[in-house]
C-alpha positions in Angstrom: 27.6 46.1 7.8 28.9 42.9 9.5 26.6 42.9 12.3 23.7 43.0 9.4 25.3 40.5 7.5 25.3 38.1 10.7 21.7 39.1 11.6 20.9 38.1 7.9 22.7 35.3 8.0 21.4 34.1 11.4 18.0 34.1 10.3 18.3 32.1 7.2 19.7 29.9 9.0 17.1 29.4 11.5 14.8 30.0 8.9 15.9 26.9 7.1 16.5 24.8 10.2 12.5 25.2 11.2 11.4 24.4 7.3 13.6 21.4 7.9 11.6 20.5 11.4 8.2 21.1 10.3 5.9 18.0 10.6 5.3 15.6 7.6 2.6 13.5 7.3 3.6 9.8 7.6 1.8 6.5 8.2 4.0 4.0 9.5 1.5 1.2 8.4 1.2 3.0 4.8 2.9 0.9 2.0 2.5 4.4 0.7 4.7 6.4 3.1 7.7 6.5 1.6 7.1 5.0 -2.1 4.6 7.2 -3.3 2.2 5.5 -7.0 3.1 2.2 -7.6 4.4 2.0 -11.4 2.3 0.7 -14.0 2.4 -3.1 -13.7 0.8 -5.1 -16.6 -2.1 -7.7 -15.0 -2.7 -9.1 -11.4 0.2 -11.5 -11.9 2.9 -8.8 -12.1 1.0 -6.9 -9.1 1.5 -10.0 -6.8 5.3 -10.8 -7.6 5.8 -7.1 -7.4 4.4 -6.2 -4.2 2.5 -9.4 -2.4 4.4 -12.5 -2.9 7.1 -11.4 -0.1 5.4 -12.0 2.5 2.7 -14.4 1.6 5.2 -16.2 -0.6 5.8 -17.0 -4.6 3.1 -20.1 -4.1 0.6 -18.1 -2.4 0.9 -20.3 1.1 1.8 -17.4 3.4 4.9 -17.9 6.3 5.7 -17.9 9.9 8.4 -16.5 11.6 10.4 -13.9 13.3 7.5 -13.0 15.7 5.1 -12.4 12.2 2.5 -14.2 10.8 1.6 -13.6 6.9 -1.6 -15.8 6.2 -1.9 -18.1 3.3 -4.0 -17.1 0.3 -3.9 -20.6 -1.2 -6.8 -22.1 -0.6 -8.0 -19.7 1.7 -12.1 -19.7 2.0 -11.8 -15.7 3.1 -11.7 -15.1 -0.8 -15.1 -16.2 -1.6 -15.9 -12.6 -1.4 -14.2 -10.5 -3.7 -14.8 -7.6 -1.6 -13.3 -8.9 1.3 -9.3 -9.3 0.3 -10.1 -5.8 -2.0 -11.3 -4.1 1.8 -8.0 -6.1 3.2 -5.5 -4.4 -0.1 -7.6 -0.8 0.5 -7.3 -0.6 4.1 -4.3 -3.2 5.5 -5.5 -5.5 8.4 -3.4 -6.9 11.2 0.5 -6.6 10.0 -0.3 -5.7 6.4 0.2 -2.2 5.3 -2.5 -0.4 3.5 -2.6 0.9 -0.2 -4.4 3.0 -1.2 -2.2 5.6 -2.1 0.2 3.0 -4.0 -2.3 1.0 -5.8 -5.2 2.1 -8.3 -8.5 1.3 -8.5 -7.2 -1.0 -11.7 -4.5 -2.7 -10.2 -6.2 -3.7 -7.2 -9.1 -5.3 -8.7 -6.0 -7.3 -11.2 -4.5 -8.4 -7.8 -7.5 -9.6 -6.2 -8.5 -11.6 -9.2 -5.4 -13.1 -9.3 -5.2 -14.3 -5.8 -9.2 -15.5 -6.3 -8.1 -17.6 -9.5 -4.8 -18.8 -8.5 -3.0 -21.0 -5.8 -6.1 -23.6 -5.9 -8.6 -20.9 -5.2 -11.5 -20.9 -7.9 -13.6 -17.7 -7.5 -14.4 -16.6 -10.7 -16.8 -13.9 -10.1 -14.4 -11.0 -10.9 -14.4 -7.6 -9.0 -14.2 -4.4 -11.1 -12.5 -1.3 -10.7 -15.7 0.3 -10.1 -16.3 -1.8 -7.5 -12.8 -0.6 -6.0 -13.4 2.7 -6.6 -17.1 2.8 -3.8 -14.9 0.6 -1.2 -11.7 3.0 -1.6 -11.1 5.1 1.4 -10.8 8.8 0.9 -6.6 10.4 1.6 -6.4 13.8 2.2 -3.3 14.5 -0.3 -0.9 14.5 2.8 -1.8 10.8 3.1 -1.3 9.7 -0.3 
């Protein structure tokens, strides 16, 4: 009875142990790899001071330092094209993350619009959601 008892017992353990070491999908340039859906944040505004303004700061005119650049969206002509900072949030370029599995479809047209029609940048032609929606990248849902 004992030596069945340590048999069992040996093989839930390693049973667990190799459960414990299987392989889990992780980007290490995801904003999504460890936070999972970003919670549901009012407009653009509350999207920015939420998850952007850290690095390119509370006035929108980006920083320099420790080895990292995080460019300026104040004033920056790269935002005449709405699609190009929404290709940027979707996909991450450089240093910046990706989200796409934080952020949805909603939320990052609301950010993008908010950047385009704040910190002295006046693009008024607004993206839509649907507009998100063709440029959004499709995750497996290990990558979300």
């Amino acid at each position: 009875m004992r030596k069945f008892l340590l048999v069992t017992s040996l093989c839930l353990t390693a049973g667990l142990a190799s459960a414990a070491l299987a392989p889990v999908a992780a980007h290490a340039d995801s904003a999504s790899a460890v936070a999972g859906k970003m919670q549901v944040l009012p407009d653009g505004e509350a999207i920015y001071h939420h998850v952007c303004q850290s690095c390119h700061m509370p006035d929108g005119k980006g920083a320099v330092g420790a080895g990292a650049q995080f460019p300026a969206l104040a004033g920056n002509p790269k935002l005449k094209s709405a699609e190009y900072p929404a290709y940027v949030v979707l996909n991450g370029f450089g240093g910046m993350p990706w989200f796409t599995g934080l952020l949805n479809d909603q939320q990052v047209a609301d950010v993008v619009n908010y950047v385009r029609t704040h910190f002295g940048n006046h693009y008024t032609d607004a993206l839509k959601p649907e507009d998100v929606s063709e440029m959004r990248p499709h995750l497996s849902v290990e990558e979300e």
